[in-house]
N, C-alpha and C positions, 0 to 999 in steps of 0.2 A: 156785760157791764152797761148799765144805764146809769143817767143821771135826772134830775130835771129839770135841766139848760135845755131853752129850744135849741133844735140843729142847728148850726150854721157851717156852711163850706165859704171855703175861700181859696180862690185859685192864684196860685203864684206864680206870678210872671215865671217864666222856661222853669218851670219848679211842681213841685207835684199836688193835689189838692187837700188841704187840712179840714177837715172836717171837726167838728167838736159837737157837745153836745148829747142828749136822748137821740138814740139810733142802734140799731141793730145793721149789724153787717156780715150778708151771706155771698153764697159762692154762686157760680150758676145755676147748679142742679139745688139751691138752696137751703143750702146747710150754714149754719153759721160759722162764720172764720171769726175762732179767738181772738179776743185783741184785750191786754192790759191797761189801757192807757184810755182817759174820757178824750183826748185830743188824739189821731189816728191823721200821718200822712201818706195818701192814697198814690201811689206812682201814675205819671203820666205817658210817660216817656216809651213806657214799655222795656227798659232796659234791664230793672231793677232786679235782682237775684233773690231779694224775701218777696215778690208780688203776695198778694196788691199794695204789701205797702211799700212806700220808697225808700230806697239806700242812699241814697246820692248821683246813682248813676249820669244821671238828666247832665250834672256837670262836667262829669268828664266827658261826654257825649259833645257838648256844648263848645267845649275845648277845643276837640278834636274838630269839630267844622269849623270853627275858629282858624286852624294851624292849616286848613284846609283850603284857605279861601287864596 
């Protein structure tokens, strides 16, 4: 799925990074990873259970070292 918006990322504060835009998005060994959507949130956190893109994780994650401190 392409568009012809230039790319733009944008990182969110303790959140994961939104891309939008013309872009293709592959995996390591470089295959493309489906995606529906021209806007795509990219996990950061590492937590996420769909990688690469994000669930939510990042917050309860967030919580917990919160409850933590």
């Amino acid at each position: 799925m392409t568009s012809k918006e230039p790319t733009e990322i944008v990182i969110c504060p303790n959140g994961p990074l939104l891309v939008r835009g013309d872009f293709d998005l592959v995996d390591g060994d470089g295959e493309a990873v489906a995606r529906s959507r021209e806007t795509v949130a990219l996990c950061r956190c590492g937590g996420s259970g769909i990688k690469p893109y994000c669930d939510g994780t990042h917050k309860l994650l967030a919580a917990r070292r919160k409850a933590a401190q």
